[in-house]
C-alpha positions as CSV (number, residue, x, y, z in Angstrom):
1,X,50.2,119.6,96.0
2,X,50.4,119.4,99.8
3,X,52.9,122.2,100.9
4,X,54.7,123.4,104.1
5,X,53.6,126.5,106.7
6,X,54.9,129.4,108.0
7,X,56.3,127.2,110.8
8,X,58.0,124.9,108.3
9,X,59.7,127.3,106.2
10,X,63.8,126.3,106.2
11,X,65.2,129.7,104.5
12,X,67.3,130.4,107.1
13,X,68.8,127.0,108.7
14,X,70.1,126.4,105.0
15,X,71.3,129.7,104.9
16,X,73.1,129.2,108.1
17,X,74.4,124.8,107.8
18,X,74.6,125.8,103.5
19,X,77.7,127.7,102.5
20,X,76.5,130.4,100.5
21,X,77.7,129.4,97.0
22,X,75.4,126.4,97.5
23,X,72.4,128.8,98.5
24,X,73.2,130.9,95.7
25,X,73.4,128.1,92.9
26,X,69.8,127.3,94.5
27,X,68.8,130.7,94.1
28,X,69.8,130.3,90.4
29,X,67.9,127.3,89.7
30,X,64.9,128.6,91.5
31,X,64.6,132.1,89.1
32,X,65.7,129.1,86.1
33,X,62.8,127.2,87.1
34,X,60.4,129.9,87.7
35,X,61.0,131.9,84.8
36,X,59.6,128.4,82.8
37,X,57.0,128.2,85.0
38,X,58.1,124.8,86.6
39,X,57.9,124.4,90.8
40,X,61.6,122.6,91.4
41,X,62.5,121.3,95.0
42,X,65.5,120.3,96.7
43,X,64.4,116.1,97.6
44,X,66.0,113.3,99.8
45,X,68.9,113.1,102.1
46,X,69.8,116.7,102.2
47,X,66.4,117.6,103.8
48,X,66.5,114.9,106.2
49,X,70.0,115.4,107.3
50,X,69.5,119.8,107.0
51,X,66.4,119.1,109.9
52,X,68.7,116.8,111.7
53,X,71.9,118.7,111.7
54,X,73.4,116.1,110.1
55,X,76.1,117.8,107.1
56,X,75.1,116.6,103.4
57,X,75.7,119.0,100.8
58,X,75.1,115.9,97.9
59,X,72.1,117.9,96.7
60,X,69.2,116.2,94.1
61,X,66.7,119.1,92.6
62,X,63.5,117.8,91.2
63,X,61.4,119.9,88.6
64,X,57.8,119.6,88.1
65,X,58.4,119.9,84.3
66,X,61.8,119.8,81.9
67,X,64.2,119.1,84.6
68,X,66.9,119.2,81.2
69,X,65.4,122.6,80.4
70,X,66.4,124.2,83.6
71,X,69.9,122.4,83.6
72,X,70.5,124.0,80.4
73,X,69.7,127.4,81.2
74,X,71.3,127.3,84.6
75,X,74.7,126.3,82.3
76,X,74.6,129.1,80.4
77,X,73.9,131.4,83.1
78,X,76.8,130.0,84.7
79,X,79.3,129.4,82.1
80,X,79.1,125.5,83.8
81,X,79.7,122.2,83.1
82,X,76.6,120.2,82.2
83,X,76.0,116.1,81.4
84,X,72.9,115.6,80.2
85,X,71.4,112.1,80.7
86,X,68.3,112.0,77.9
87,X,66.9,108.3,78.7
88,X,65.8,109.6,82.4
89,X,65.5,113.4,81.9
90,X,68.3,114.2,84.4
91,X,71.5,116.2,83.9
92,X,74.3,117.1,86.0
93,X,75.6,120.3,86.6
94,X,79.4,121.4,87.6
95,X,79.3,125.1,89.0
96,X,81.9,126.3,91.6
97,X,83.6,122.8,92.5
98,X,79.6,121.0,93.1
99,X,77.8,118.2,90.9
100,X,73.9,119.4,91.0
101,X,71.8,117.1,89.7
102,X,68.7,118.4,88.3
103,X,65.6,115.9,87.8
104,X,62.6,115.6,85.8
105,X,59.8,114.5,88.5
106,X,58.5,110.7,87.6
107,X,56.5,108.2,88.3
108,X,57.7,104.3,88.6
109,X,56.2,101.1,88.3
110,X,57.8,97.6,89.2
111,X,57.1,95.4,86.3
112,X,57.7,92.4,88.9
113,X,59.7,92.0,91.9
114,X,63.2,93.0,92.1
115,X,63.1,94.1,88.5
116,X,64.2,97.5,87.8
117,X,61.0,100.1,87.9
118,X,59.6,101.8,84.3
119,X,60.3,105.0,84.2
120,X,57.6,107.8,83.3
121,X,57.0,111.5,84.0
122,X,54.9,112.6,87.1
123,X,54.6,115.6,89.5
124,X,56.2,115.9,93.1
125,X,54.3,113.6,94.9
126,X,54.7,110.9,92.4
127,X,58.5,111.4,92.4
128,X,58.7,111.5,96.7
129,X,56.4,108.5,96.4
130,X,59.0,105.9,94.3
131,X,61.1,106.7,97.3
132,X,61.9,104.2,100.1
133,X,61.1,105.8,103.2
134,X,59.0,108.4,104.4
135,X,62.1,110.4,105.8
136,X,63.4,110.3,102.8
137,X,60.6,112.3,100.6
138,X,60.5,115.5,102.3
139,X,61.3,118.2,100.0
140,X,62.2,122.0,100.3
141,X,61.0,124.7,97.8
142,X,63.5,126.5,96.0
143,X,62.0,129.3,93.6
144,X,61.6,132.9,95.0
145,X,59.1,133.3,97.1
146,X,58.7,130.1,99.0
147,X,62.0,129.4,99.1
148,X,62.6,127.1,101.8
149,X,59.3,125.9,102.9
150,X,59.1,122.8,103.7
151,X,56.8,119.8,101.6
152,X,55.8,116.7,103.4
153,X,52.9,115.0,101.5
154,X,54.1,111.2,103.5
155,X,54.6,112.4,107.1
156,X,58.5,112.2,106.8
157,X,58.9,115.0,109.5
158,X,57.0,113.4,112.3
159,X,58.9,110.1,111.0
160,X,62.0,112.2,111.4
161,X,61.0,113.8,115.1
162,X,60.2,110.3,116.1
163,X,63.3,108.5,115.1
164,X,61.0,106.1,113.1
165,X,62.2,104.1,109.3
166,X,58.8,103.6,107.6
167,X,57.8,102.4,104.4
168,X,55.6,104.2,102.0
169,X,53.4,101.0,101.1
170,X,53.0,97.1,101.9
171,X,54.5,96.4,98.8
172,X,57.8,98.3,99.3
173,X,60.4,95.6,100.2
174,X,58.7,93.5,97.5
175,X,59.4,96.1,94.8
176,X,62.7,96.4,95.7
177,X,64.3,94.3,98.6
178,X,67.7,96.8,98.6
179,X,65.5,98.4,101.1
180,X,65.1,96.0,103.2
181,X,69.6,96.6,103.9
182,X,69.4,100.0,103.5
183,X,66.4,100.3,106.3
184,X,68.9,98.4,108.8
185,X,71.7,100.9,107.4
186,X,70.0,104.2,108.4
187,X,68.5,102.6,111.3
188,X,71.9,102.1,112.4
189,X,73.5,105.5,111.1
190,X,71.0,107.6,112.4
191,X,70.1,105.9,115.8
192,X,66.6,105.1,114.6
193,X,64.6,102.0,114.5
194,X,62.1,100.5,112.6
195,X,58.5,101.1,112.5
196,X,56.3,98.7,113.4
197,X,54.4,97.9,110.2
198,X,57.7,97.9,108.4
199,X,59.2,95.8,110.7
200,X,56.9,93.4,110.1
201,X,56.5,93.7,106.7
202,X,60.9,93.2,106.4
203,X,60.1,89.7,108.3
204,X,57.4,88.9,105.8
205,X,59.6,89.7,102.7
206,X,63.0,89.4,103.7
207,X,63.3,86.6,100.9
208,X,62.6,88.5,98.1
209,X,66.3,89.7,98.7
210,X,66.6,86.0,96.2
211,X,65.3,88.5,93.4
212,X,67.7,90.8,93.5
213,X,70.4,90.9,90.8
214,X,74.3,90.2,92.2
215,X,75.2,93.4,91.4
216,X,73.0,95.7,93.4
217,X,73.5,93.3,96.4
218,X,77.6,93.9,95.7
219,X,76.7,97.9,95.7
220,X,74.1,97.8,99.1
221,X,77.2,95.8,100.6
222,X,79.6,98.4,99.7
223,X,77.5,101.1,100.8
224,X,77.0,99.2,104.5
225,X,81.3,99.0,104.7
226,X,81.5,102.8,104.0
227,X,79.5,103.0,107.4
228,X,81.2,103.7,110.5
229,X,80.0,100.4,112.3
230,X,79.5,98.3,109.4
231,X,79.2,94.8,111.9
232,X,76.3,96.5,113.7
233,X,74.1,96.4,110.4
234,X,75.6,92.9,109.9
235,X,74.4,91.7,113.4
236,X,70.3,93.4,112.4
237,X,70.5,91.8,108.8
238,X,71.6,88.5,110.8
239,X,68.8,89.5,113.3
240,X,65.9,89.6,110.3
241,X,67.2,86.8,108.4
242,X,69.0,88.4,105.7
243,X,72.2,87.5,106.5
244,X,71.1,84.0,105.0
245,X,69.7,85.1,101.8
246,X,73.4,86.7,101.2
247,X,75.2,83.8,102.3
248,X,73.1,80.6,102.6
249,X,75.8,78.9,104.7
250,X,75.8,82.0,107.4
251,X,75.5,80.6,110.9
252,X,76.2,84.1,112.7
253,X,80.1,85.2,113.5
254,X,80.7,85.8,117.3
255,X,84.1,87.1,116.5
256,X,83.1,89.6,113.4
257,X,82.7,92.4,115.7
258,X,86.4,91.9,117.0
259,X,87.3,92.1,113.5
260,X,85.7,94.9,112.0
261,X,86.7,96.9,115.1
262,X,90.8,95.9,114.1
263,X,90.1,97.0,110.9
264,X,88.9,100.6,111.5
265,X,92.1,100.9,113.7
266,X,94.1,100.4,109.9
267,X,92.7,103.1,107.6
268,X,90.1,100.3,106.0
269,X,89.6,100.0,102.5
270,X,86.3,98.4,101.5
271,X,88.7,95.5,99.9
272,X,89.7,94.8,104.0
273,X,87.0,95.1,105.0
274,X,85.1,93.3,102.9
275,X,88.3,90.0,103.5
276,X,87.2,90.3,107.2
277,X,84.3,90.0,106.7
278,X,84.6,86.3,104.9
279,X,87.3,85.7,107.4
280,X,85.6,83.0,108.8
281,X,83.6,81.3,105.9
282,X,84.7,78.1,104.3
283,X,86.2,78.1,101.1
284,X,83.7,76.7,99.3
285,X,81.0,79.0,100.5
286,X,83.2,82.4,99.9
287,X,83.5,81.1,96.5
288,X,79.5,81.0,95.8
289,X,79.2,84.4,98.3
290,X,82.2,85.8,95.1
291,X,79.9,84.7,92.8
292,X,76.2,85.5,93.5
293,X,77.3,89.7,94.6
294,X,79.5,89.0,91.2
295,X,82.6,90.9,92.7
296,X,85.1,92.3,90.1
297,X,88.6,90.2,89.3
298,X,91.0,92.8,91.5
299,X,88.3,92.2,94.7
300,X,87.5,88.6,94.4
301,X,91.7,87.9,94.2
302,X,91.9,89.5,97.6
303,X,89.0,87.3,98.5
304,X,90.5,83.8,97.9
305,X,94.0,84.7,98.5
306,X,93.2,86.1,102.2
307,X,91.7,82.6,102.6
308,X,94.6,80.8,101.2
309,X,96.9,83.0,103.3
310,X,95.1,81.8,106.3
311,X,95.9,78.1,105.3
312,X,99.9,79.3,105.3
313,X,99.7,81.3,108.5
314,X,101.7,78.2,110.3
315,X,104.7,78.5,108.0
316,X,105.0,82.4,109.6
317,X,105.3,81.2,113.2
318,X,109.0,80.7,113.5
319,X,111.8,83.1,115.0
320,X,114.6,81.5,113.0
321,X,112.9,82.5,109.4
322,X,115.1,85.0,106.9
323,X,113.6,87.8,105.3
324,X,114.1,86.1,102.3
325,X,112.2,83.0,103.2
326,X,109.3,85.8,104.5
327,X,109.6,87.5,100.9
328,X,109.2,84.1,99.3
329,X,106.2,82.6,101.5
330,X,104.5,86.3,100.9
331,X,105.8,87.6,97.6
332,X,102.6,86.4,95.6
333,X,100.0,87.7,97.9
334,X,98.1,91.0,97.7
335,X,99.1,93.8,99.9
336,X,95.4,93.5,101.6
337,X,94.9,90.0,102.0
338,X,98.0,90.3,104.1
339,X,96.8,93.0,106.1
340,X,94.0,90.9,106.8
341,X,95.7,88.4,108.2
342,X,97.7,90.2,110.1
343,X,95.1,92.2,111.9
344,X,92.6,88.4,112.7
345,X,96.3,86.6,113.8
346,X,96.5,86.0,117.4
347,X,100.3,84.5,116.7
348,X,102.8,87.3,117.5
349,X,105.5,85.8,115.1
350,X,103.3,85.5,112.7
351,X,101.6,89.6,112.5
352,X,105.5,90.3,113.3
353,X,106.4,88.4,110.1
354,X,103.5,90.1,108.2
355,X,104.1,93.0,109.0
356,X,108.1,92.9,108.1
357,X,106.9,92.1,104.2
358,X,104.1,95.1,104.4
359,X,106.2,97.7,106.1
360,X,109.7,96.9,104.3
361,X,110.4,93.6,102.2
362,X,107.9,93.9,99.5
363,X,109.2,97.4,98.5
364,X,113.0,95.7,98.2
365,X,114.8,96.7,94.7
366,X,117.9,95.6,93.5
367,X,120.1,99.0,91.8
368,X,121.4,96.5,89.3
369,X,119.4,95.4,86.4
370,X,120.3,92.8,83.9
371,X,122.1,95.0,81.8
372,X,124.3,96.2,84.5
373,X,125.3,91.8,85.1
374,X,125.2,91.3,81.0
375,X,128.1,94.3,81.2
376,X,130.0,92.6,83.9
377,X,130.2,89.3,81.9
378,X,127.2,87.2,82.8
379,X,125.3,86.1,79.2
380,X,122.0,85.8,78.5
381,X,119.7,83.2,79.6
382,X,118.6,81.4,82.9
383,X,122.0,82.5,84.3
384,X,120.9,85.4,84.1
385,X,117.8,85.3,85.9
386,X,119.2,83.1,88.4
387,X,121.8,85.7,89.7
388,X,119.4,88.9,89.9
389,X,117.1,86.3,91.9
390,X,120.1,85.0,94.0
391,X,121.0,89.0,94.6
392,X,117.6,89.9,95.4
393,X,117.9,87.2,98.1
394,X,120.9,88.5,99.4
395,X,119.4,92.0,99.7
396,X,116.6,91.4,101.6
397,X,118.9,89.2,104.2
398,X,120.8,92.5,104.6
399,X,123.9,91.4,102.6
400,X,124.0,93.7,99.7
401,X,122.4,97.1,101.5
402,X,124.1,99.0,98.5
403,X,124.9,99.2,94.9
404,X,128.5,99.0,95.5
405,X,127.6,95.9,97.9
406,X,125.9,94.1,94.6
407,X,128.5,94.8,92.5
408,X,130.9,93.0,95.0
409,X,128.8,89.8,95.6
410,X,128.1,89.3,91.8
411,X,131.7,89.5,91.0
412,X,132.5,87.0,93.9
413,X,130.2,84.5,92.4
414,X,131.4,85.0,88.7
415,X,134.7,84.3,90.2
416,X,134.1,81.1,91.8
């Protein structure tokens, strides 16, 4: 097993980026895994972002032997938490407010491509090697002694020093073609760019992203909107054809910049951003866009009905409108499709209208209830529903502001 020098050893920028519970809960696993005779080492993300000062405590250990073994024992030791997961020889732990995950090192093999990889046990290098890129399978020793020397068996730090997303192997993107978005995702997160090899090779392969399940494509997509400039990966996926295999009908989005840089300004959910982001597209073609990335119910809603909306927009551009006519246009639309329109909207009657239903009229209540009208006299039946809906009315159009002010209009109607 290839392993770090003198010169690579990272003891003492954890200890100083690491709050020390975390070092010491690595310290625990280290004398856990040694005293089983098992080299364990702290993998992925965390050592690429501890060298470039980037803050990641989401910490994965992997152990050259029973990664469940040392879970176990660092449980008891602790008094913590544990989930053990049997099928791929992982477990979590819960100590001091963290989720450690603790992995047996494997090996995978892609059956065909796009398919999910068979799982079997290996050592380190087969583990860093089922990775995706090479800044991605450095790995830090964690058991007394070495701790914190640095492993590099694929070159990942001079990857890393260079600013360079490489592959591991030709075949990479034709394994799995998720890479392929999350190689324009750190590219764009960490101010990197592509190798040249890989480059190429994402060119070659960029339609094997047809192989992939809806499903993972839905969860690469939501991973790209928790970015901070999601509509810069967008433009690089449109730049290496991508874009197309998501959305067959994409013919690039001048304006989805404009949009995405709106949303930001509106505490974005990934539910906005994600109704932005179809802003544009045809009905039709969100609709097969909904169902090839398979979106759940509650997300797909927002989907259409931000669409829809956009179709109604006109009826919002009038000044002589009543909040109640507002309340009506609006009343059956989600809370986020609305914001959606508001925010594309160049009308200023029509955001103002929005806005009045999202900032007051869709949180109007009436204090009387059907009981309260069955007391005054008014029986059962459409009656009934008719005069809480007429009330209603009157409320939002600033005629009934209190409960003394409903009791007063419902007895002036029962009187007439």
């Amino acid at each position: 097993m290839p392993t770090g020098n003198s010169l690579d050893n990272l003891n003492t920028l954890i200890r100083e980026r690491w709050p020390n519970s975390l070092v010491n809960l690595l310290k625990i696993a280290g004398e856990v895994a040694h005293g089983l005779g098992y080299p364990i080492y702290i993998v992925g993300g965390a050592v690429r972002d501890l060298l470039l000062g980037r803050t990641n405590l989401d910490l994965d250990l992997v152990v050259e032997g029973n990664g469940v073994d040392v879970a176990r024992q660092m449980a008891s030791r602790l008094n913590s938490r544990l989930v053990v997961h049997h099928r791929f020889g992982t477990a979590t732990l819960h100590a001091d407010g963290k989720g450690l995950d603790i992995i047996t090192a494997r090996r995978e093999d892609y059956p065909q491509p796009g398919a999910l990889p068979v799982v079997q046990p290996g050592n380190l290098q087969d583990d860093l090697l089922r990775r995706d890129f090479t800044i991605n399978t450095l790995a830090i020793r964690v058991e007394p002694g070495p701790f914190g020397e640095l492993v590099d068996p694929y070159g990942g730090r001079q990857d890393l020093d260079n600013h360079l997303i490489r592959i591991l192997h030709p075949r990479s993107f034709t394994d799995d073609a998720t890479r392929i978005l999350r190689a324009l995702r750190y590219e764009q997160r960490l101010g990197f760019q592509l190798e040249k090899a890989t480059a190429e090779t994402m060119h070659r392969d960029v339609t094997m992203l047809d192989t992939i399940s809806g499903d993972r494509l839905r969860h690469e997509l939501e991973l790209i909107l928790k970015e901070l400039f999601p509509e810069k990966i967008f433009s690089r996926l449109d730049e290496v054809g991508a874009m197309s295999r998501l959305l067959p009908s994409w013919k690039g989005d001048s304006d989805l910049e404009t949009r995405m840089t709106l949303t930001r300004q509106a505490a974005p959910s990934s539910s906005l951003y994600l109704a932005l982001f179809i802003y544009q597209l045809q009905p039709a073609d969100a609709e097969h866009f909904i169902i090839r990335l398979k979106f759940p119910h509650k997300v797909a809603l927002i989907l259409r009905q931000t669409l829809e909306l956009k179709t109604k927009l006109p009826l919002l551009d009038r000044t002589d409108l009543l909040p109640s006519n507002i309340y009506s246009l609006l009343k059956g639309f989600s809370p986020t499709a609305i914001q959606a329109n508001a925010l594309v909207t160049n009308l200023t009657q029509v955001r103002q209208n929005l806005h009045l239903y999202l900032d007051k009229l869709r949180y109007a209540r009436l204090s009387l209830k059907g009981d309260d009208l069955m007391a005054m006299g008014v029986g059962p039946g459409p009656i009934l529903g008719k005069l809480l809906d007429r009330l209603l009315e009157a409320k939002l159009n600033g005629e009934a502001p209190t409960r003394e002010d409903e009791v007063r209009l419902v007895k002036s109607w029962l009187a007439t």
